[in-house]
C-alpha positions as CSV (number, residue, x, y, z in Angstrom):
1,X,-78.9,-5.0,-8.3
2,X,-79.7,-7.9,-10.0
3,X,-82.2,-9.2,-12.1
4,X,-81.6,-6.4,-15.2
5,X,-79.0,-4.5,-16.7
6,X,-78.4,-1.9,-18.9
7,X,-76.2,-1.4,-22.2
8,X,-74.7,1.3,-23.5
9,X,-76.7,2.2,-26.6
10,X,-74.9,4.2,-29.3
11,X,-76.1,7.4,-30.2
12,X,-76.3,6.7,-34.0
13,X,-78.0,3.4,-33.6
14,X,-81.5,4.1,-35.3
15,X,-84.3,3.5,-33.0
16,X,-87.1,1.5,-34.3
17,X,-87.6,2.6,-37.4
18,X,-85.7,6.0,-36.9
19,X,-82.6,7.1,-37.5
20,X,-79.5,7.6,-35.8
21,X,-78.8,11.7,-34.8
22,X,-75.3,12.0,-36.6
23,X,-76.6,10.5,-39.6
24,X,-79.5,12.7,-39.9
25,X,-77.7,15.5,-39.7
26,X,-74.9,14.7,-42.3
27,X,-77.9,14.0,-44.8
28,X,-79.5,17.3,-43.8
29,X,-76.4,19.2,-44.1
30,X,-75.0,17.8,-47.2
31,X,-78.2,18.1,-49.2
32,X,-78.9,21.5,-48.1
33,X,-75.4,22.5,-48.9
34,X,-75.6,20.9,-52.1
35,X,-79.2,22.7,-52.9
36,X,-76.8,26.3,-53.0
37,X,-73.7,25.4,-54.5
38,X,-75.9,23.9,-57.6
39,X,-77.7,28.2,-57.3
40,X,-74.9,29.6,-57.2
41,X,-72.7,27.4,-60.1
42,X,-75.7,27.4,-62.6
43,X,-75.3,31.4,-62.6
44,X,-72.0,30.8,-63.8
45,X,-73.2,28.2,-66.6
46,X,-76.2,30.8,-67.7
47,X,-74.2,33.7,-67.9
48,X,-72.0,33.6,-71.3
49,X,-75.6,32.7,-72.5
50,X,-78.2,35.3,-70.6
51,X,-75.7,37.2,-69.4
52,X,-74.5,38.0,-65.8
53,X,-77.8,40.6,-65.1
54,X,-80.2,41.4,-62.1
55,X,-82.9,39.2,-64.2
56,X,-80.6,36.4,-64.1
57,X,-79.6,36.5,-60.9
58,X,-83.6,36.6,-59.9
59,X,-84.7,33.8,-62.4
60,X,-82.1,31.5,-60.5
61,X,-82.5,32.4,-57.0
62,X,-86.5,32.4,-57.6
63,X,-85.6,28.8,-59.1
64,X,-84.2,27.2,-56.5
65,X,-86.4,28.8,-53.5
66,X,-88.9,27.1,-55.6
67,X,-87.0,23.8,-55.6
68,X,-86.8,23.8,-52.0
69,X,-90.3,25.2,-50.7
70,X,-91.4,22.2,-53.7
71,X,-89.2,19.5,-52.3
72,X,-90.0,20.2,-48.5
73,X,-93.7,20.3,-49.4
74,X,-94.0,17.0,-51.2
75,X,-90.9,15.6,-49.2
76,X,-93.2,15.5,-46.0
77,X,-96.1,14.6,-47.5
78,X,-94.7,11.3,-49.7
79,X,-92.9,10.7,-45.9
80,X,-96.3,10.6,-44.2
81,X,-97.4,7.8,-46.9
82,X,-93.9,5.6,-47.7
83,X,-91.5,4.4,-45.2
84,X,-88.4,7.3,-46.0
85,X,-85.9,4.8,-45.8
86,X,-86.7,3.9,-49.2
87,X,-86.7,7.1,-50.9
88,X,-83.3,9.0,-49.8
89,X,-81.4,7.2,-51.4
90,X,-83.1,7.2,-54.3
91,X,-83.4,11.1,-54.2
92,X,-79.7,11.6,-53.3
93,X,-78.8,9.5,-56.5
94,X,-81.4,10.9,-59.0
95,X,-80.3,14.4,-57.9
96,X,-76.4,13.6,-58.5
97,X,-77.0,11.9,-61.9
98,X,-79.1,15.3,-63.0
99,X,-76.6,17.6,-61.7
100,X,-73.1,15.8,-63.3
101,X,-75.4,15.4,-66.7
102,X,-75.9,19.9,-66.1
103,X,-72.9,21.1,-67.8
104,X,-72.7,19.4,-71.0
105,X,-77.0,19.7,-71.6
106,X,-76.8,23.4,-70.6
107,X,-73.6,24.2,-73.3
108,X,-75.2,21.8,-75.6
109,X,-78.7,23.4,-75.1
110,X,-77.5,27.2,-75.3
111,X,-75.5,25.8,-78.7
112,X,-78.2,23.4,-80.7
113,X,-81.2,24.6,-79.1
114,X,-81.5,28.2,-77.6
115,X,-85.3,28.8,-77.5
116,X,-85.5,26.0,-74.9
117,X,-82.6,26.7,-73.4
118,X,-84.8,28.4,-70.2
119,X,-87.0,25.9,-69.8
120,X,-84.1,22.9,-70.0
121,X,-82.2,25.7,-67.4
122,X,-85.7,25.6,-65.0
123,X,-85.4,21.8,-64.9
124,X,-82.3,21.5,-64.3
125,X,-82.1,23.6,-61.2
126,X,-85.5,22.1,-60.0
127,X,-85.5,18.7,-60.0
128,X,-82.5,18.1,-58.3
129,X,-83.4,21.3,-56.1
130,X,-86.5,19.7,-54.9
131,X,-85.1,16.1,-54.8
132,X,-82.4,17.4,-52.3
133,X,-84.9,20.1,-50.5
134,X,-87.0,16.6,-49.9
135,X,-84.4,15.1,-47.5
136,X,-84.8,17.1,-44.6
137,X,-88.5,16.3,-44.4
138,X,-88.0,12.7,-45.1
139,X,-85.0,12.4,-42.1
140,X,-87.1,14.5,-39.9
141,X,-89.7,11.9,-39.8
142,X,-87.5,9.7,-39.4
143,X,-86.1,11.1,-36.6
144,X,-89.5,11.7,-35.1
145,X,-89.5,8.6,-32.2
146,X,-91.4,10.1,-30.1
147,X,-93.9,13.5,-29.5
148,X,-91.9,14.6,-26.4
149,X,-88.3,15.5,-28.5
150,X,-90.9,16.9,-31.5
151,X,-89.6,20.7,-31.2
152,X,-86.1,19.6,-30.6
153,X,-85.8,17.3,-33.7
154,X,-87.5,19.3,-35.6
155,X,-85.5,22.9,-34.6
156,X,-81.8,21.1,-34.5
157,X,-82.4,19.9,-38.3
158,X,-83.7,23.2,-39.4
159,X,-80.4,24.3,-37.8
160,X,-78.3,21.8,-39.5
161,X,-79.9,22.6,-42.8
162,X,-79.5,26.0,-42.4
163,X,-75.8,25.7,-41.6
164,X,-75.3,23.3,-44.6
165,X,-76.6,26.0,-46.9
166,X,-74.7,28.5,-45.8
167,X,-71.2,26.5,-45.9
168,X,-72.5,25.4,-49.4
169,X,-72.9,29.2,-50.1
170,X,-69.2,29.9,-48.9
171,X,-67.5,27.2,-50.1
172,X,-68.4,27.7,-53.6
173,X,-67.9,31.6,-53.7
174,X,-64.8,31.7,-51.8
175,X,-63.0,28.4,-52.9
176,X,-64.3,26.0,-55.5
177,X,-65.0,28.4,-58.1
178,X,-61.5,30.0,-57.6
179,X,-59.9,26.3,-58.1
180,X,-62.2,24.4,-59.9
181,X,-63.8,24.7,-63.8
182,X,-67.7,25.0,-63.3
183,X,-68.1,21.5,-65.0
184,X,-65.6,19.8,-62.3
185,X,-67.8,21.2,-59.7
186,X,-71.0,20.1,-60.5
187,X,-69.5,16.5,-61.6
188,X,-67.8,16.2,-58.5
189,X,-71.0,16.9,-56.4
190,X,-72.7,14.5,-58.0
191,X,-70.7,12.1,-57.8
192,X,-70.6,12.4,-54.4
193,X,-74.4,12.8,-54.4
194,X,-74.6,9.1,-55.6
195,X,-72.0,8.0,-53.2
196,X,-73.9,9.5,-50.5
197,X,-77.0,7.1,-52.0
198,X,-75.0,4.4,-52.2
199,X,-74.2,4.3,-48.5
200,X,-77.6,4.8,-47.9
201,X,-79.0,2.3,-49.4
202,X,-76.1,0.1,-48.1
203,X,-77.6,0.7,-44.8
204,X,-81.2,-0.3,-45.7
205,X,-79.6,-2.7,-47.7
206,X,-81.1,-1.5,-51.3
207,X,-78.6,-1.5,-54.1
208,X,-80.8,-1.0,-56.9
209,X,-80.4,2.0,-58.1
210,X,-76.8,3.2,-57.8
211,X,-74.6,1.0,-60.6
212,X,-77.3,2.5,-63.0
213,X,-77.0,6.3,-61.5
214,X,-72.8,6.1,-61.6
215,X,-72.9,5.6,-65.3
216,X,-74.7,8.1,-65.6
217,X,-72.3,10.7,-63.8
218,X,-69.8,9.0,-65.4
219,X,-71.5,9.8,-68.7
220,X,-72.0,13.3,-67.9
221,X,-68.1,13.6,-67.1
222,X,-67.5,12.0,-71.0
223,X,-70.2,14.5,-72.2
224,X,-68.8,17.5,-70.8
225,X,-65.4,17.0,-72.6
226,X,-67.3,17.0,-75.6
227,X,-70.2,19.4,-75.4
228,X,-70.1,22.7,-77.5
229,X,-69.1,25.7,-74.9
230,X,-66.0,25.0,-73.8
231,X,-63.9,27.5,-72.2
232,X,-59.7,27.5,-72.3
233,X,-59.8,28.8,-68.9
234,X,-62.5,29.2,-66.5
235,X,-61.7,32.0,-64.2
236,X,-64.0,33.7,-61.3
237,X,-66.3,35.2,-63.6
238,X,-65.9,33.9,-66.9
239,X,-65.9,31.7,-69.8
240,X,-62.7,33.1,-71.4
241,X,-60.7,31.7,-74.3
242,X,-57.5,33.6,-76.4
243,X,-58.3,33.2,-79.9
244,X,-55.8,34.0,-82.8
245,X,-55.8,36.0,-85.8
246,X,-55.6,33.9,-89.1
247,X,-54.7,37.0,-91.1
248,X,-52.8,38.7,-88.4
249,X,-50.0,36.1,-86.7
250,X,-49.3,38.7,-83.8
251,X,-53.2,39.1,-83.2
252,X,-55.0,37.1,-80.6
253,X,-58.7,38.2,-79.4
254,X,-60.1,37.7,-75.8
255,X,-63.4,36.0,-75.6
256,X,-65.0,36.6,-72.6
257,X,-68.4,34.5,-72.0
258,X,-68.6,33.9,-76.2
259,X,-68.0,38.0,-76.6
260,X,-65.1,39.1,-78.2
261,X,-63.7,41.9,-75.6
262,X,-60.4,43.0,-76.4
263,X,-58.1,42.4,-79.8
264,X,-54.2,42.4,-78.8
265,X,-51.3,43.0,-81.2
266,X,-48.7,41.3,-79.0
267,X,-46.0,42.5,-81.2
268,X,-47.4,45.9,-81.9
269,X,-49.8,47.6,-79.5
270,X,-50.1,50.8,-81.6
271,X,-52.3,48.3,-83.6
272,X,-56.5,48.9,-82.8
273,X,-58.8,46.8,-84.2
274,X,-62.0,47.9,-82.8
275,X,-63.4,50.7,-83.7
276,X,-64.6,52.0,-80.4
277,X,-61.1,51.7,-79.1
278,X,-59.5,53.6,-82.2
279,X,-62.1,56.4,-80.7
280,X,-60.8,56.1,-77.4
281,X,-57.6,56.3,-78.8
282,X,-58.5,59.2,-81.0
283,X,-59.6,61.0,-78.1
284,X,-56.6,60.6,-75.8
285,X,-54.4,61.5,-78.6
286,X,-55.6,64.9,-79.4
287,X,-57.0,65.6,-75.6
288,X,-52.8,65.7,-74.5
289,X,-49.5,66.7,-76.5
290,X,-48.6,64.2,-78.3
291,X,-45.8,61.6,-76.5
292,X,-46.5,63.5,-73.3
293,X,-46.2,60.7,-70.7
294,X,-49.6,60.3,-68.7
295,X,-50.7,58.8,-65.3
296,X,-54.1,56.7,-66.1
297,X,-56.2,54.8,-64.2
298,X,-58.3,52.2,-66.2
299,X,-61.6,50.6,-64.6
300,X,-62.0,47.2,-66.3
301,X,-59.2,45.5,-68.3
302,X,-59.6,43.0,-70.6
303,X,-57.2,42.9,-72.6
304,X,-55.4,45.8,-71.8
305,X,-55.5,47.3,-75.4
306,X,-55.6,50.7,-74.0
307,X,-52.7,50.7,-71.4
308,X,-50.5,49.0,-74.2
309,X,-51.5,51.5,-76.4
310,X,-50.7,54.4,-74.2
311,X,-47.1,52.5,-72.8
312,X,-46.1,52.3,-77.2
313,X,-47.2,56.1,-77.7
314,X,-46.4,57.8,-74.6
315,X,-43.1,56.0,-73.6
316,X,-43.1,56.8,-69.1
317,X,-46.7,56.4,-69.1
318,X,-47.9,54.6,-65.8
319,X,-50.9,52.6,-66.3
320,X,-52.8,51.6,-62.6
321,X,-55.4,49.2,-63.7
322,X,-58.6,47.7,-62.3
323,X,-59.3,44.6,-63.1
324,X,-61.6,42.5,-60.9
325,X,-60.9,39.3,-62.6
326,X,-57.7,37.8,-61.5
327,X,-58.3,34.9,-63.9
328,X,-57.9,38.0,-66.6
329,X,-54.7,39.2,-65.2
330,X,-53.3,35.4,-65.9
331,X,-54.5,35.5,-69.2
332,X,-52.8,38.9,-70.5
333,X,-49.0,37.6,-68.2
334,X,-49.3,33.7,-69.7
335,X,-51.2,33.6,-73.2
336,X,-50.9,37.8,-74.2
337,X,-47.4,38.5,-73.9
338,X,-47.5,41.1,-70.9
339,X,-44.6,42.7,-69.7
340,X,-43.9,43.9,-65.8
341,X,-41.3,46.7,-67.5
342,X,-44.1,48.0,-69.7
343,X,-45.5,50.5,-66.8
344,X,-48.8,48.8,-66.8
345,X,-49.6,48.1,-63.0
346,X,-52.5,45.8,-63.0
347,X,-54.2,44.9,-60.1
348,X,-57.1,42.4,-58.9
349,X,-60.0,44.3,-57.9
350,X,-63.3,46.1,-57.8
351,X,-63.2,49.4,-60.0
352,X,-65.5,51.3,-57.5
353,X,-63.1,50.4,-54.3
354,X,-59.6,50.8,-56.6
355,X,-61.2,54.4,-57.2
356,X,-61.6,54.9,-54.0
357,X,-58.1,54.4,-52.7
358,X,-56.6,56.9,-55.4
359,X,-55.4,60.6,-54.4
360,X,-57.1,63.5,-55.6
361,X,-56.2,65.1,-58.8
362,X,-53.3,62.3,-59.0
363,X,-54.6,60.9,-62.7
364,X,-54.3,62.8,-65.9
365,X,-56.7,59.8,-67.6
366,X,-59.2,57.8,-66.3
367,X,-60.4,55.2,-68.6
368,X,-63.8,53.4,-68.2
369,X,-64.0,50.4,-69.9
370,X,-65.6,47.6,-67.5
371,X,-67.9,45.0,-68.6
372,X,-69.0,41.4,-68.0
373,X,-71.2,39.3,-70.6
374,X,-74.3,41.1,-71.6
375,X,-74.0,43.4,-68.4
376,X,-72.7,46.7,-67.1
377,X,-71.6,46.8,-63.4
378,X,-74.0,49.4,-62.1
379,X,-72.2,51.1,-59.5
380,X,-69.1,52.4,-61.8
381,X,-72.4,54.4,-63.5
382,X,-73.6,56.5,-61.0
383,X,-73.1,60.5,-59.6
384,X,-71.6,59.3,-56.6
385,X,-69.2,56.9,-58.9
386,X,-68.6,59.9,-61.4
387,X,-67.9,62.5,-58.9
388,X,-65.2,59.9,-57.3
389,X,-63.5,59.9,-61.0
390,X,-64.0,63.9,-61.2
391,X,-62.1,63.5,-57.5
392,X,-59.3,61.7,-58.6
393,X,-58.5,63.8,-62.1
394,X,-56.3,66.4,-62.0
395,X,-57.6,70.5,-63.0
396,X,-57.0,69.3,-66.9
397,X,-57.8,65.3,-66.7
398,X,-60.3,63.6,-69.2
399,X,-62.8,60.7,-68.4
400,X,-62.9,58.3,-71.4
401,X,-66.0,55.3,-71.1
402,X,-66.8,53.0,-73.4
403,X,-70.7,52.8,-73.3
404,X,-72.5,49.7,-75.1
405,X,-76.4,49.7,-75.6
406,X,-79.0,48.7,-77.8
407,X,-82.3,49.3,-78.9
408,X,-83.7,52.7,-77.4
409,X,-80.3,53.5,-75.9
410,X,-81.9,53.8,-72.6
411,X,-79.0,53.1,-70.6
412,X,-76.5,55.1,-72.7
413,X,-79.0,57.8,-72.8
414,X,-79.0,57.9,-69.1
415,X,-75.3,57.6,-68.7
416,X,-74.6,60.8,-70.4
417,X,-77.2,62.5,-68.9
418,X,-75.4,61.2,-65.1
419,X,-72.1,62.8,-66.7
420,X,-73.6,65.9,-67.8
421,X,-74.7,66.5,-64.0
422,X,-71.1,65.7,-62.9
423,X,-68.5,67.5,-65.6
424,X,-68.7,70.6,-67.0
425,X,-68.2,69.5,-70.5
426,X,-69.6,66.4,-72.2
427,X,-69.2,64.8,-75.5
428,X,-70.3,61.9,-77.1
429,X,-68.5,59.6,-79.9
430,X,-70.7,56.9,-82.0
431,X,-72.1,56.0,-84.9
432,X,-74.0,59.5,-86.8
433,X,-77.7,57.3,-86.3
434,X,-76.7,55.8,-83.2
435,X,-76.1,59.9,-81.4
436,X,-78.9,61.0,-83.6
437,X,-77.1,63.1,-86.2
438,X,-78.2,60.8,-88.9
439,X,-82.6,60.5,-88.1
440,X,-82.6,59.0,-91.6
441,X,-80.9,56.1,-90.7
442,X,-82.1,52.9,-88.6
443,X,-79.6,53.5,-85.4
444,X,-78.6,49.6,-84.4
445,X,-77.1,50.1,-81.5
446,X,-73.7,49.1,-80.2
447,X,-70.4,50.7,-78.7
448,X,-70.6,54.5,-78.1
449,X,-67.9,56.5,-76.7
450,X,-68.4,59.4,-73.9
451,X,-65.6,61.7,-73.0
452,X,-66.1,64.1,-70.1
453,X,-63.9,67.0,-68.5
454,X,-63.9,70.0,-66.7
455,X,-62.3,71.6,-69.3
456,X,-62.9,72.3,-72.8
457,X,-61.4,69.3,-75.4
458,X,-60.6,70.2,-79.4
459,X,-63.6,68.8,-80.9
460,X,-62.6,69.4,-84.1
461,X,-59.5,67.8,-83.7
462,X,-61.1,64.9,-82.4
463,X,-63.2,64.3,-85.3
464,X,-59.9,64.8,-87.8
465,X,-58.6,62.2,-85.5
466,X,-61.6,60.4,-86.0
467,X,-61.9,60.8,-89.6
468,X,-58.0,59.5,-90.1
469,X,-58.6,56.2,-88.4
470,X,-61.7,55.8,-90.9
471,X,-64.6,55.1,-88.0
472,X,-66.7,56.7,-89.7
473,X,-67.8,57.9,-86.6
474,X,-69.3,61.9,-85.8
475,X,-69.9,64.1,-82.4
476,X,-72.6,65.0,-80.8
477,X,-72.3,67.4,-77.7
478,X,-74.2,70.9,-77.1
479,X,-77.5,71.4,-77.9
480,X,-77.2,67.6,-80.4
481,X,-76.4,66.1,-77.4
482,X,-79.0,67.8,-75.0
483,X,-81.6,66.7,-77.6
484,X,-80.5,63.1,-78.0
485,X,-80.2,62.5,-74.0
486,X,-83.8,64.0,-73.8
487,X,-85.6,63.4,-70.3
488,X,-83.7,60.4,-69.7
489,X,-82.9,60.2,-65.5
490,X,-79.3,60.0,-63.8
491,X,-78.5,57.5,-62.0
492,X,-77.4,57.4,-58.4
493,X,-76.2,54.4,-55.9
494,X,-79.4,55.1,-54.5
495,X,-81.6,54.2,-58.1
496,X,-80.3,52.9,-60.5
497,X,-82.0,50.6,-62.7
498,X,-78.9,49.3,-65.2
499,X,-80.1,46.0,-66.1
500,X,-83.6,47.4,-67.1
501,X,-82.0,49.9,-68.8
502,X,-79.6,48.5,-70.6
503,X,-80.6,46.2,-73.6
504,X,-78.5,43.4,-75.3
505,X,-77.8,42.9,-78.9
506,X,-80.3,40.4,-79.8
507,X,-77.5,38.0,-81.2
508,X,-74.7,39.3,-78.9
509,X,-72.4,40.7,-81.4
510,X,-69.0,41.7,-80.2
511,X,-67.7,44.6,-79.1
């Protein structure tokens, strides 16, 4: 034929005013993806601060569906009234610049100025949510050549988006938090949010913005180095930092999240700072004959004071411990002078599914002692999760918890009350106001020890014990302790309501 030809046209050659198909979609998938991995890593820069709790959890996820039902709404309707080829660039780069500057005004925030620390936390999670969510709107129109292809635009970048968010979600749970500090990650995406605006607006050939929006993530990188909040390590669920003893040279104290949770005596573990571990200790010693070897299971780690304890006192005791952190098991190997030969097994994992996997009536001890920021996991509370430590304790074994509450006691209240439906004898340490043996004192709240077996334990000796290490610290149990739990519910995996329950110190004092 002659008279006309045809050319190959490329695919991601935009049409009109459009915009090319593979470039749409990289824009829709990378600020979609970018929308969850800012969710998900601000949970991790609000918990040493709000703690890692069912409220938190809510406020952020509430946040950002906010962000993106805000940024698609006003996306596509700013699209219908500016050409969009002038504002995604813009919105990638203001969105990178925000979330680099995150870490350091969040620390800094939580450090200098804590009663606007939620509303500097809502912003932060907004604005870039909403300037990100606005992309997919903008690029749809873009996309939008023609009425015919409306559905299948439309559709395939819902799709795209929809995949982005979910390799956001995965990425960031399963890899970058595992490798990266929480600061490096949120730097690192925006600086490649304002990479992403620079080529962009290289494309529509608009430079205006992006020297200004670099320093600023360049900025935020500087500001993070110095902002309060630091952490020594960041591990998978923490904030942690080893922090020694200026009037003990062998003592070093694990902060977890800004908490103090476990004191360590590298040179000598018979050494118990805390006073709720001295009860736990107290306990143990008088509940077996003493330097009988024992076979204990501990839920939660820390530090390890407890298994240390038990390997100096009971030489062939073997230790299995839970520890879901593995970031914590580093710590106690590199920085707290653990040993392999000290018969302290430690192992990365959940405490509910370690439980699981353990023989019945193969412990003599189980220890509960789990606990993250200002939170208690909820399913190592429960019937079902008591009945699986009854399970695993032999005819004669003790359970041992450490229990910390506030305020009305709530949680505590029901926790003894869950163990008093599972054991046949139940005993509580703490404070005389705290158990209500002392109604003339203002209880405060705190650490509270429960101790729970099938068999009957030496109270008396238990106090003595008490009494020795100076705790100052009473028993209730009987008829005290019936009174004190008073109609307060049990919990099971099917109800129960932990983070309502439970109610931080108001100033987060240690352990």
């Amino acid at each position: 034929m002659t008279g006309s030809s045809s050319s190959p046209v490329d695919e991601d050659t935009p049409r009109h005013h459009g915009l090319g198909s593979r470039t749409a979609a990289v824009l829709v998938f990378g600020s979609s993806a970018a929308v969850l991995v800012v969710e998900i890593v601000a949970l991790r820069l609000l918990a040493p601060y709000l703690g890692l709790t069912l409220e938190t959890s809510t406020m952020v996820i509430g946040i950002a569906l906010t962000a993106i039902a805000l940024g698609s709404w006003l996306g596509g309707r700013i699209a219908d009234q500016v050409d969009p080829r002038r504002l995604i660039g813009p919105a990638l780069g203001v969105s990178g610049a925000i979330v680099a500057l995150t870490p350091a005004v969040l620390r800094t925030a939580a450090e200098w100025a804590p009663a606007v620390l939620l509303l500097i936390a809502s912003l932060t999670l907004l604005v870039p949510g909403a300037l990100l969510s606005a992309v997919t709107p903008m690029v749809t129109k873009l996309r939008l050549t023609s009425l015919a292809e409306t559905g299948t635009v439309v559709g395939r970048l819902s799709g795209v988006g929809t995949v982005g968010a979910i390799v956001g979600t995965v990425l960031t749970g399963f890899v970058l938090i595992s490798r990266m500090p929480v600061s490096g990650i949120l730097i690192g995406l925006g600086a490649l949010l304002v990479v992403g605006s620079a080529l962009v607006e290289w494309r529509t050939r608009r430079w205006s913005t992006t020297p200004a929006l670099t320093l600023v993530v360049v900025a935020g990188g500087l500001a993070t180095l110095v902002a309060p909040g630091s952490c020594d390590t960041e591990t998978k669920y923490h904030c942690a930092r080893v922090v020694a003893d200026p009037d003990r040279s062998s003592g070093r104290t694990l902060v977890l999240d800004g908490l103090r949770h476990s004191y360590v005596d590298i040179d000598d573990p018979t050494f118990l700072e805390f006073t709720y571990v001295r009860a736990i200790a107290s306990v143990v010693d008088t509940a077996f004959p003493e330097g009988e070897p024992l076979t204990a299971h501990h839920l939660g780690g820390g530090g390890l004071t407890l298994p240390r304890y038990l390997a100096a006192t009971r030489p062939k005791t073997r230790s299995l411990v839970s520890e879901i952190d593995s970031g914590v098991v580093r710590i106690n190997r590199d920085q707290l002078g653990l040993r392999t030969e000290a018969g302290i097994d430690v192992r990365a994992e959940d405490g509910r599914l370690g439980l699981r996997q353990l023989d019945a009536g193969s412990r003599d001890l189980v220890v509960g002692d789990a606990f993250g920021g200002v939170s208690v996991p909820w399913h190592l509370t429960t019937v079902e999760a008591m009945t699986d430590v009854r399970r695993v304790l032999n005819e004669d074994g003790l359970y041992v918890a450490n229990l910390i509450d506030h305020g009305a006691l709530a949680f505590a209240r029901a926790e003894a009350a869950t163990l008093s439906e599972t054991f046949a004898h139940v005993a509580l340490v703490g404070a005389p106001a705290d158990i209500g043996l002392d109604p003339t004192a203002s209880s405060d709240g705190g650490n509270l020890v429960v101790l729970a077996s099938d068999r009957p334990v030496d109270l008396r000796a238990i106090q003595e014990a008490l009494d020795a290490r100076q705790t100052g610290w009473k028993i209730a149990t009987g008829d005290d302790l019936t009174s004190w739990i008073g109609d307060a519910q049990w919990l099971t995996d099917d109800y129960a309501p932990v983070d309502q329950l439970l109610q931080p110190s108001s100033q987060q004092s240690s352990q």
